[in-house]
C-alpha positions as CSV (number, residue, x, y, z in Angstrom):
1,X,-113.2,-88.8,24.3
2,X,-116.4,-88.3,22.3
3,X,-117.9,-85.0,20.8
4,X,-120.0,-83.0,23.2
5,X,-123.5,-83.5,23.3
6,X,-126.4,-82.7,25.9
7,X,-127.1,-85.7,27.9
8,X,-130.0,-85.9,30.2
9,X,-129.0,-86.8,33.9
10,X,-131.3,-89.2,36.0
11,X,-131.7,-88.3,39.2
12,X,-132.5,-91.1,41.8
13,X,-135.8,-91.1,43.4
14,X,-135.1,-88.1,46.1
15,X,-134.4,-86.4,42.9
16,X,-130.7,-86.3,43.3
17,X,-127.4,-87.2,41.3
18,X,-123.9,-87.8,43.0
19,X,-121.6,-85.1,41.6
20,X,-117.5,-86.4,41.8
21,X,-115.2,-83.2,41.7
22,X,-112.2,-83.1,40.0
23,X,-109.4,-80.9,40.0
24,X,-108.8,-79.3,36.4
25,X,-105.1,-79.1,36.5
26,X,-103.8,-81.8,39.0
27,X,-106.6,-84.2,38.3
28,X,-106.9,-84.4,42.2
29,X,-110.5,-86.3,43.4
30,X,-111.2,-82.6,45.5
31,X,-115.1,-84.1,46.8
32,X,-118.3,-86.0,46.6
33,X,-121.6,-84.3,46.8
34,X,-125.7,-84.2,44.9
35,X,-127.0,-81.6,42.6
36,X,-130.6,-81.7,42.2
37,X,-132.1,-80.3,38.7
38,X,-131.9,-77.0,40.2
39,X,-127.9,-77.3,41.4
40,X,-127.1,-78.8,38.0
41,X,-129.1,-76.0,36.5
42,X,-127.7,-73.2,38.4
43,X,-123.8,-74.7,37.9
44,X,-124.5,-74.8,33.8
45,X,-125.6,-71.2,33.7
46,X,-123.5,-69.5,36.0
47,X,-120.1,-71.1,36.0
48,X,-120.1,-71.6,40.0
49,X,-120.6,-75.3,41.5
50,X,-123.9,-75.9,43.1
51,X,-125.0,-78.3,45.5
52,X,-128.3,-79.7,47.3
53,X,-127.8,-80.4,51.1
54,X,-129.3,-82.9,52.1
55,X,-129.0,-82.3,55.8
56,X,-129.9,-78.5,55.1
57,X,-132.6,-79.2,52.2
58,X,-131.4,-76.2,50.0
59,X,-129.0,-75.1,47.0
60,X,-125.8,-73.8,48.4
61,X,-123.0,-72.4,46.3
62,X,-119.4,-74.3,47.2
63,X,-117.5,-71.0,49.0
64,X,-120.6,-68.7,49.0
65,X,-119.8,-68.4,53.0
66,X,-115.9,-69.9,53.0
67,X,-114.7,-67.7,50.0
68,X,-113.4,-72.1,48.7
69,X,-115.3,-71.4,45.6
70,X,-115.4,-74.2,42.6
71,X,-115.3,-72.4,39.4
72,X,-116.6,-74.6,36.2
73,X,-114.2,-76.0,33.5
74,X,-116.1,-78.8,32.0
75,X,-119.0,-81.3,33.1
76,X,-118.9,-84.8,32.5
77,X,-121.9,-87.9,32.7
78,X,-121.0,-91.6,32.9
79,X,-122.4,-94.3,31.0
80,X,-125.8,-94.7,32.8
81,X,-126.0,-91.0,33.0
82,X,-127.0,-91.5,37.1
83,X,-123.4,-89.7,37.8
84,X,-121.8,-86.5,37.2
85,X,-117.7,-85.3,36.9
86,X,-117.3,-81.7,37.7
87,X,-114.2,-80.5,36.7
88,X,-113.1,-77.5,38.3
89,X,-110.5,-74.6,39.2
90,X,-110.6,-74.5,43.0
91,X,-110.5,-71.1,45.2
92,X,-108.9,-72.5,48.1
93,X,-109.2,-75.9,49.9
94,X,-112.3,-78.0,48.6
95,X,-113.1,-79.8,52.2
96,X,-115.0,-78.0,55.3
97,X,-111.5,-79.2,57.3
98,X,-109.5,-76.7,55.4
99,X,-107.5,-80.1,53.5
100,X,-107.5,-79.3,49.9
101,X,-109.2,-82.7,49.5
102,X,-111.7,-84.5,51.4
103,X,-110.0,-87.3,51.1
104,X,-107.0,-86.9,53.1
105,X,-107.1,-90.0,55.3
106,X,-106.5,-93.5,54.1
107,X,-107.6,-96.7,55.3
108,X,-105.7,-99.4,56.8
């Protein structure tokens, strides 16, 4: 790993960036969702993951209604800075189905 430094991220042309959630501790691929400048903005400053829906079109806090909150250990940009690692503590299950990950089901 390299030293920390502030990287810009580039957003795609809605203006978003895929966000890949990690579990801290069990390294567990928990979700896949988009920050917008905003979400990336509000997740740096306040500790608590932030996401843009895009079916909704606004900022929601992961767990702000479920209680499943995603609290911030470390954020991480690839290469071509168009993709984000959030590395988290999770308060609960991470997917909507009450599975711990969204990806529970394998394909044959």
């Amino acid at each position: 790993m390299t030293e920390e430094e502030f990287i810009t991220p580039k957003y795609d042309a809605a203006g978003l960036i895929p966000a890949i959630v990690q579990d801290d501790d069990t390294n567990a691929v928990l979700m896949v969702a988009w920050m917008n400048k905003e979400a990336y903005d509000l997740t740096r400053h306040t500790g608590q993951v932030h996401f843009w829906s895009r079916s909704r079109q606004e900022i929601w806090r992961k767990g702000a209604t479920s209680g499943n909150t995603l609290t911030l250990v470390s954020l991480w940009i690839d290469c071509d800075a168009d993709t984000l690692l959030v590395r988290v503590k999770p308060a609960g299950p991470a997917c909507h189905t009450g599975n711990t990950t969204c990806f529970y089901r394998r394909v044959k």
